[in-house]
C-alpha positions, 0 to 999 in steps of 0.5 A: 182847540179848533173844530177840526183838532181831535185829541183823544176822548173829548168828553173826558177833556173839559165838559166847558168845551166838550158836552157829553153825556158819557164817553159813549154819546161822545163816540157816537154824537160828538166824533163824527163831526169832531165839534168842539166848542170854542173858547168865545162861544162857551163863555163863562165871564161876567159878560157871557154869562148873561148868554142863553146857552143853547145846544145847536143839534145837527140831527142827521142819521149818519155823518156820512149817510148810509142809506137811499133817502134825501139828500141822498145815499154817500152825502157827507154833512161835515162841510155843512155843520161846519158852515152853518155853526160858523154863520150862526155864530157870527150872527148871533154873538149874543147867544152861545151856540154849543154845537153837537151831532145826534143820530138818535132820539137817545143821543137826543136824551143822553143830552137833556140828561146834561142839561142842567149841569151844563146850564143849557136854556134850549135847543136848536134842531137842524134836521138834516135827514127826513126822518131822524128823529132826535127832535122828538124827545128834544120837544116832548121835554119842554125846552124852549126849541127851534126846528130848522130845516135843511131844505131839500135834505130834514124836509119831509121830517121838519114837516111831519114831525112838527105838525105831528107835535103841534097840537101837543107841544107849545115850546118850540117853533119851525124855521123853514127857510134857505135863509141862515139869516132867518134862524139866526133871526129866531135864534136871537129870540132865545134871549127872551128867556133871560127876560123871563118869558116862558117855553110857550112865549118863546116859541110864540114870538118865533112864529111871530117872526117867521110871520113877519119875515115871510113876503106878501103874496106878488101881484103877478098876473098868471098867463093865461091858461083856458080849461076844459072842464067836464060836468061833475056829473060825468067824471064821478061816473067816469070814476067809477069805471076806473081800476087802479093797478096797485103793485106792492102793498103800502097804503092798503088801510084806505082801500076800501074807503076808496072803494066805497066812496070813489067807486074806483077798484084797487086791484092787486097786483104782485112785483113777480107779475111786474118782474116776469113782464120785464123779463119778456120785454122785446129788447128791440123795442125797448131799445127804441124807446131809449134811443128816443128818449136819448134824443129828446133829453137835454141832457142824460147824467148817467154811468151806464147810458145805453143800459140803464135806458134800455131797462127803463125801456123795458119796464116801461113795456112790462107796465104796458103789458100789465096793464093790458092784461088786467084791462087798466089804464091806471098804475101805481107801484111801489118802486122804493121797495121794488127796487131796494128788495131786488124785485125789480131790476129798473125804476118805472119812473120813466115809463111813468112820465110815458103814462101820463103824458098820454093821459093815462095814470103811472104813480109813484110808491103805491101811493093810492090817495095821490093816485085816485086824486090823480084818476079824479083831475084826469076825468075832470080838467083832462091833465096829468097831475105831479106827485111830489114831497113838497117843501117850504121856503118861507124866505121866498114865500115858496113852496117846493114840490119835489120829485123824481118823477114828473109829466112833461106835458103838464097841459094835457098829452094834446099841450105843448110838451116841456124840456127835460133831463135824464139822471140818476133816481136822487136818494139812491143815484141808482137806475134812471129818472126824470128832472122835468122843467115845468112851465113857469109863470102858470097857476097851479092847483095842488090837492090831495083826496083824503077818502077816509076822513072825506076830505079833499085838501086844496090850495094854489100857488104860482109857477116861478122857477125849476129849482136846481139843487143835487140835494132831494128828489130831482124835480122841483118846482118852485111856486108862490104861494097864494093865500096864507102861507102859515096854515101849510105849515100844519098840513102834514101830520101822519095821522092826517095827511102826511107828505105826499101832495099833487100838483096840476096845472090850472087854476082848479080851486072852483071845479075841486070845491064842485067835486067836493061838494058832489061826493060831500066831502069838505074842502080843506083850504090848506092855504 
C-alpha cells in the first residue's frame, strides 16, 4: 500500500505495516496524514532485522492547522510529512523509519504503549507546531530521542521544551537545523543502540555531531558602526523617570521586581481604554498616515488595502493618545489576545514601528522583560531594539530573530531608515504588520533583562540576511552567531527565560556588562 492509498481501518490491517495503539489513535494519529509504512522500510528479513527500529513522529497540533500560531492558521502539512519521510528514508536505509502523526502527548503514550510489541529501539520528534507537546512524554519515557525542528513552523517548542527537559533527561538530543541531511546524520547514530550504547550515550554522540556539524565562526569583518553611549550614571536615573503603559495583563508576576530594581513604573492600562481611543481617531488623519505608509512600502501584500491601513492608522492615533493622556512614551500591549478576543479591531504593529522609529517604546504581547530592556538601551546607546522569537539553524551557524514587528530605523530615529513590506500579521494572516529588511553585514547585540532573577542575558551575532519564508512571523533576520553556538541552545526554558530576546544594533557587549555591573546584576554569556 503506498502512503497515499487508505483502505478502511489501518490499524485493524496488519500491525507490520500500520502501527496503532487501538483503532482510536489510528483515527486520530494515523488518518490525517494516511502514512502507512512500506514493505522496504518495516523489514523483518534476516538483513533488516539488524535495523533499529525507530517511530518518526510528525508532532503537529492538526493536519491542517486550526489555529493562529506558527507556520501559521490554514497550513497543511501533509506535503511536508510526505517529503520529509521520503528524504530520511532514502538517507538512512539502514534505519527503519515508521512514520506516524500525534497531536497530543496521549497520541504520544498510546504509542509507547506499543513499543515493545512493535520492537521499537527510539524516536524521532519533527515538532512542527510550537507547542505541541507529543515529545514530553515521548522523553520522560527514556527511549532513545531526537527532536528536530521544522524552522520557522516547531521552533518556539523545539527550543523551550528541550531546555525546559535538559536538566532532567539525558536520552535525547536537538537537531536544529534547515539541513534534512542533518537529521539524517543523527538519525544514523541510532544504530549505536545495536552496538550496545545507552539512551544517555545515544543522545551524547548526537549532540557530538550536531557540534561537528555546525561552521566555525567567519571571519568577516562587521562595517563600521560608531556609538554614542551615554554614562551609566545618567541612563539608570533616566530609568527611573520612565513609565511603562501595560495594556492586557500577561507578564504581571514580575511587575514589582521591575519596580523595585529598574525604578521603571507599569501602569495599567485596560483594552476599553485602547478601544475607546480607537473609536475617536480622526479618520482623516489616519488616512493620511496609511497613504504615507503605502508610499513608502516596497510592496503591500494585503486583501482589504486601503481599509486594513486605515485601521492601523487609526489604532496608531489611539496609542498616541493613551499614551498622552497617561504622560508615557513607553508602550506595550497584548495585541494576540487583544486582537483573537475582539477588543481591538486592528493590530498596533504598525504603529509600533511609528514609536520606535521616533525613539519612543511600542512593544509586542505585554511583554514587560523586553520592554524595560528595550526602555534600558533607549537611555544608553539611543537605538530601537527588535523584539523577536528567535530561532536556530546550526547548519548555517545562524540564529533566526523573528517577528512581526520591526523598527526600520534601527540606527536610532536620526539613522538612515530601511526598506520595508506591508503583509498580513503571519499566525493569523489577519490586520496588517511589518517585513522589515534590516541592514546586513552589521554586528548586533541581543539581550534580555531577567529583573527577578537579576540577571541580564547577552550575546552577539553578525547581520548576514533577511530570511524569506511564509512560514512564522514576517521579519527574520538572520545572524552569524559569534561565540559558542551550543550554549544558546540551553537558553530558553520557561522557568528561566523563555523565548522572547531583543536584538539592537551595535556592538554593546561592554556598555551591557557596565549596566550589569551598575544594577549588580550578573551578565549571562549565553554564547
Amino acid at each position: 500500500m503506498s502512503a497515499s492509498e487508505h483502505h478502511g481501518c489501518e490499524c485493524c490491517t496488519s500491525r507490520r505495516r500500520f502501527l496503532a495503539a487501538g483503532c482510536g489513535l489510528c483515527a486520530a494519529s494515523l488518518a490525517p496524514g494516511n502514512l502507512a509504512f512500506s514493505a522496504d522500510n518495516d523489514d523483518d528479513s534476516a538483513s533488516g532485522a539488524d535495523r533499529p527500529r525507530v517511530r518518526l513522529v510528525f508532532a503537529c497540533l492538526a493536519m491542517k492547522q486550526d489555529r493562529p500560531t506558527w507556520p501559521y492558521i490554514g497550513y497543511d502539512f501533509t506535503a511536508d510529512i510526505e517529503r520529509v519521510t521520503k528524504t530520511l528514508q532514502k538517507l538512512c536505509p539502514e534505519v527503519a523509519l515508521l512514520p506516524v502523526v500525534a497531536h497530543t502527548p496521549e497520541h504520544a503514550e498510546k504509542l509507547l504503549a506499543a513499543d515493545k510489541a512493535d520492537r521499537i529501539d527510539g524516536y524521532v520528534v519533527y515538532q512542527m507546531n510550537n507547542w505541541a507537546k507529543a515529545m514530553l512524554p515521548v522523553i520522560a519515557s527514556g527511549k532513545p530521542t531526537i527532536v528536530a525542528d521544522f524552522i520557522f513552523a516547531g521552533t518556539g517548542g523545539a527550543l523551550v521544551y528541550t531546555a525546559d527537559l535538559r536538566s532532567k533527561h539525558d536520552n535525547f538530543s536537538l537537531v536544529a537545523s534547515s539541513k534534512l541531511e542533518d537529521l539524517a546524520a543523527a538519525i544514523e547514530r541510532f544504530k549505536l543502540l545495536k552496538q550496545g550504547a545507552t539512551p544517555a550515550e545515544f543522545a551524547a554522540a548526537c549532540d557530538r555531531l550536531r557540534r561537528e556539524r555546525t561552521p566555525s565562526e567567519s571571519s568577516t569583518v562587521c562595517k563600521n558602526d560608531p556609538l554614542q553611549i551615554a554614562d551609566v550614571g545618567d541612563c539608570l536615573a533616566a530609568m527611573k523617570k520612565t513609565k511603562l503603559i501595560s495594556v492586557g495583563k500577561k507578564m504581571r508576576d514580575v511587575t514589582k521586581e521591575i519596580e523595585r530594581y529598574l525604578g521603571i513604573e507599569i501602569i495599567d492600562v485596560s483594552y476599553e481604554e485602547i478601544a475607546a481611543a480607537y473609536d475617536a481617531a480622526d479618520r482623516d488623519r489616519a488616512r493620511e498616515h496609511a497613504e504615507r505608509w503605502k508610499s513608502e512600502a516596497r510592496s503591500i501584500e494585503l486583501d482589504d488595502v486601503d481599509g486594513t491601513l486605515e485601521g492601523s492608522g487609526r489604532m496608531y492615533l489611539a496609542l498616541l493618545d493613551v499614551l498622552k493622556n497617561r504622560r508615557c512614551d513607553s508602550i506595550t500591549v497584548e495585541c494576540l489576545g487583544g486582537f483573537y478576543g475582539g477588543f481591538l479591531k486592528a493590530y498596533p504593529c504598525l504603529g509600533f514601528v511609528e514609536l520606535l522609529n521616533a525613539g519612543r517604546i511600542g512593544a509586542c504581547q505585554a511583554d514587560l522583560l523586553s520592554s524595560v530592556t528595550m526602555i534600558a538601551m533607549k537611555h544608553l546607546v539611543g537605538r530601537p531594539g527588535y523584539i523577536s522569537n528567535p530561532a536556530i539553524d546550526a547548519s548555517k551557524r545562524q540564529i533566526i530573530y523573528s517577528h512581526c514587528v520591526a523598527t526600520t530605523k534601527p540606527f536610532g530615529p536620526n539613522g538612515p531608515a530601511n526598506p520595508y513590506s506591508i503583509l498580513t500579521h503571519a499566525e493569523d494572516q489577519s490586520g496588517a504588520s511589518v517585513r522589515s529588511f534590516l541592514p546586513t553585514g552589521y554586528m548586533t547585540t541581543t539581550l534580555e533583562i531577567q529583573p527577578a532573577r537579576r540577571e541580564i542575558l547577552c550575546h552577539r551575532a553578525k547581520s548576514v540576511e533577511n530570511v524569506i519564508n511564509p512560514r512564522g512571523c514576517r521579519t527574520k533576520l538572520a545572524c552569524e552567531v559569534v561565540g559558542d553556538m551550543e550554549k544558546l541552545l540551553a537558553f530558553w526554558d520557561r522557568d528561566r527565560y523563555y523565548w522572547h530576546r531583543v536584538t539592537f544594533y551595535g556592538d554593546l557587549w561592554e556598555p551591557v556588562r557596565e549596566l550589569a555591573s551598575a544594577l549588580r546584576f550578573k551578565f549571562v554569556e549565553e554564547a
